[in-house]
N, C-alpha and C positions, 0 to 999 in steps of 0.2 A: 504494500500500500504506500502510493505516495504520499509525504506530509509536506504541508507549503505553511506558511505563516498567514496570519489572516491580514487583510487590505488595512485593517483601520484597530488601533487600541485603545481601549481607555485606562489613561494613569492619571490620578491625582487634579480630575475634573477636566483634563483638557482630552479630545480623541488628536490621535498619534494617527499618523502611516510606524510601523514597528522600528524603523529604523531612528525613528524620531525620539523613540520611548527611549526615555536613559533614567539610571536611578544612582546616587549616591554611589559609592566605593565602602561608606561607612553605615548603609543600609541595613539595620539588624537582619534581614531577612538573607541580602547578600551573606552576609561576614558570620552569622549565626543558624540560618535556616529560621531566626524566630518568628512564625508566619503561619496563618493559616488558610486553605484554600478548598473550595468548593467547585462541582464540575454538576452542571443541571442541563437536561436533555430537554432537546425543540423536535418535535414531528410537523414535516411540511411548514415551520416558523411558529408552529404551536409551543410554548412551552408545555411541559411535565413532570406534576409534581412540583410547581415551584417555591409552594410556600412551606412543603417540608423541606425540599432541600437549605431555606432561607433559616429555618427555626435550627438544623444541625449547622449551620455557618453560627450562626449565633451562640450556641450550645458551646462551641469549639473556642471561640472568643471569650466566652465567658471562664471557661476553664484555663486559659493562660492567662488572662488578667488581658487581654488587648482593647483597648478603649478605642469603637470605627462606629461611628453614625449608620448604619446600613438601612435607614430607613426609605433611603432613596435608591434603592439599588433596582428595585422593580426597572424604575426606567429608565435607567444604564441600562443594564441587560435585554430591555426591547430596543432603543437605541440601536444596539449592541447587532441584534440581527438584520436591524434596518440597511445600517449605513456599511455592513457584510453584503447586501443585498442576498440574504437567506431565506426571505420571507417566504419561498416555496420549497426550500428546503429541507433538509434534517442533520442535526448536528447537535453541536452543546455549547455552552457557556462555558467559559473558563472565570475564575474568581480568587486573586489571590489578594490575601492583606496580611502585611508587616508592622511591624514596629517603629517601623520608618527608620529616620540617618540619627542616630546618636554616637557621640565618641564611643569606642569600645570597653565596655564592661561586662562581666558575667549576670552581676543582677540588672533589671529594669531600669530605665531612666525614669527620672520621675516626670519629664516631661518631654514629648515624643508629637508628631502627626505621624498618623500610620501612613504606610504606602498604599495606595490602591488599584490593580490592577485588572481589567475587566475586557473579556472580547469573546467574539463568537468564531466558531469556525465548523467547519463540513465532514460529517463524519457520516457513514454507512450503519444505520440503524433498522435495516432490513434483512429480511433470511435468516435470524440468530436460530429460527425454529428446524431450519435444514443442516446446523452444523451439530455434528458428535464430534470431540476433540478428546485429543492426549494430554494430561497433565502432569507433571511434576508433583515429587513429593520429598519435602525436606522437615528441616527440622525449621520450627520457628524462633529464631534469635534476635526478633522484635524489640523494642522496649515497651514496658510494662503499662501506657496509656492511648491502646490502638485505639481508642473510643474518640480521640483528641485527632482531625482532620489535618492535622501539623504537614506545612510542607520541608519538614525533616526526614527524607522519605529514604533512607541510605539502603538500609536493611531490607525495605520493598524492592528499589532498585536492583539491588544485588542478585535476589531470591527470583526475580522477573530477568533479569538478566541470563542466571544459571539455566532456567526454564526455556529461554529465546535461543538460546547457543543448540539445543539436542535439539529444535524444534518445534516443542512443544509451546501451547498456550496460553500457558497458567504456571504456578509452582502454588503449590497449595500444602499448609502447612501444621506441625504437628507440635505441640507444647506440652511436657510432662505425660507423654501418654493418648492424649487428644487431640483430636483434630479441632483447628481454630478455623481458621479462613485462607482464603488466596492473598497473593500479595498485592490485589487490586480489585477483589469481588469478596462476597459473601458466598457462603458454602452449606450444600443442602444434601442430606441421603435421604433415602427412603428404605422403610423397613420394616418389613408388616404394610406395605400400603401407606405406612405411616409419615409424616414427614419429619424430619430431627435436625435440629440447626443449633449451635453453638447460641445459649444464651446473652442477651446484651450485655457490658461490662466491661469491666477496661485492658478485656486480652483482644476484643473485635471492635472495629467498626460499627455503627449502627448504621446499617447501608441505609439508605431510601428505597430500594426496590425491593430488599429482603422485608422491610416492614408491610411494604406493600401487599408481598407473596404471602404473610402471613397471614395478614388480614384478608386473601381470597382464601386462602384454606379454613378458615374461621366461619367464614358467610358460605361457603361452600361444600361443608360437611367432609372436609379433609381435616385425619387429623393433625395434628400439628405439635410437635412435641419441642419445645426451645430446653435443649440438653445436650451436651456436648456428649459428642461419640467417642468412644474410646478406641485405638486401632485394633483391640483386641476384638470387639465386634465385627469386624469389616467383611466378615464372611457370612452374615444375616443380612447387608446390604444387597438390594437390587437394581437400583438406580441412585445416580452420583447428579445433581448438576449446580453450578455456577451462577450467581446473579449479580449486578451492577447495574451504576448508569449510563452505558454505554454495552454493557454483556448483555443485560437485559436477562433473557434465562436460556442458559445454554447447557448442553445435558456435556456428561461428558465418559468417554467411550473404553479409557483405561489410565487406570495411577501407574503412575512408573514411581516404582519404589528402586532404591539403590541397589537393592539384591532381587525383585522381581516383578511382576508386573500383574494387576490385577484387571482382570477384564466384566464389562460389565454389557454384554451382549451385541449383538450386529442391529440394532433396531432401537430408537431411544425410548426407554419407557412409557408406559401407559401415563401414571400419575405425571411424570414430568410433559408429558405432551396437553395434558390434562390444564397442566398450569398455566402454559406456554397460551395457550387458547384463551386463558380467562384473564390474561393479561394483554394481549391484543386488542379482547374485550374493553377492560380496563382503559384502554390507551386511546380506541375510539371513544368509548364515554367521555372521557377527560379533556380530548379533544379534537372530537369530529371528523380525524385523522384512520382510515384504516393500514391496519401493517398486517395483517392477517396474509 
């Protein structure tokens, strides 16, 4: 897939062509990674899901102490697809804010403007329901507050990176015994029919789209079990798949473990195909948009 940069940025009130965008040397976010960022999906220029993904940007803020007005971001971010001319498109928001430029210290400056960076750009948010993929499987060597949207993202990089080098799609990861998440999605088995996701807290993510899923299995009469798996079950599993905002829900075909490789059929699951449908659902409802 090729990646290009998008036509137009917003930083710190003013829109950029990207080359225009420059930020400090002394930017916490530069020099620290101290920063937190957000990524919310558009179908045909519809947003989705926005004002969840807006409430976990705030959630994340609040947990580092970053003081950002984000009251106005609704219309940056329409902005944002406008003057992308995206508006018949599908893609996502990108959303990052720092700490802005202070001399360098380990603790906070007491007084700071954050940085703000905002733009749209064209992503392939169709067919997720035709792909079965191969993932990775490592250990998780995270730090201890994935719930925190931080763009301190090393240990993700790394573990996505190991994952991209054999091919594979994902690297999906294991913490004292259990399976946590991917190093860029939320992580779902089935088992009994049933569905089993690592509960919220501060070893995952609280994705948007996994809360979403849960909530169709909820109204749906799927059940839905929030309890982390341990690897020593993995042989009661029948279906594996993926969710994010841009994954969307994507099943997935075999773990590649270091010494062996688990396979989970030629055909993606019933339940996972199940889901797959009632978020389609979901996506037309919300807006008007079919992806089915």
């Amino acid at each position: 897939m090729k990646l290009s940069y998008p036509s137009k940025v917003y930083l710190n009130g003013e829109w950029l062509k990207p080359e225009e965008a420059k930020i400090s040397v002394f930017d916490r976010g530069f020099l620290f990674g101290d920063g937190i960022y957000e990524v919310i999906p558009f179908y045909s220029g519809k947003l989705f899901l926005l004002k969840e993904h807006l409430q976990r940007l705030r959630y994340s803020l609040n947990e580092v102490e970053l003081q950002c007005d984000i009251s106005d971001f609704e219309s940056i971010i329409l902005k944002a697809i406008e003057l992308t001319e995206l508006n018949a498109a599908d893609g996502a928001i990108y959303i990052q804010v720092s700490r802005g430029m202070a001399p360098r210290t380990h603790y906070f400056p007491e007084n700071y403007d954050a940085t703000v960076l905002v733009y749209a750009y064209k992503t392939n948010l169709r067919g997720f329901q035709n792909q079965f993929k191969d993932v990775l499987v490592s250990n998780d060597l995270r730090w201890h507050r994935c719930d925190i949207k931080s763009v301190s993202l090393m240990a993700n990089i790394l573990a996505n990176t190991e994952a991209k080098k054999s091919d594979f799609s994902e690297n999906i990861m294991i913490r004292d015994g259990y399976f946590t998440e991917g190093s860029h999605s939320s992580l779902f088995f089935v088992k009994d029919e049933s569905v089993y996701t690592h509960p919220n807290g501060k070893f995952i993510l609280p994705g948007i789209t996994r809360n979403l899923l849960i909530k169709l299995c909820k109204e749906n009469n799927i059940v839905i079990v929030e309890k982390a798996l341990p690897v020593s079950e993995l042989d009661e599993v029948t279906e594996v798949f993926i969710t994010g905002t841009t994954t969307q829900i994507t099943a997935i075909k075999n773990l590649h473990f270091p010494d062996r490789i688990i396979n989970f059929g030629n055909d993606i699951g019933k339940v996972t195909r199940r889901l797959q449908l009632l978020f389609c659902e979901e996506v037309k409802k919300r807006t008007g948009v079919d992806i089915s």
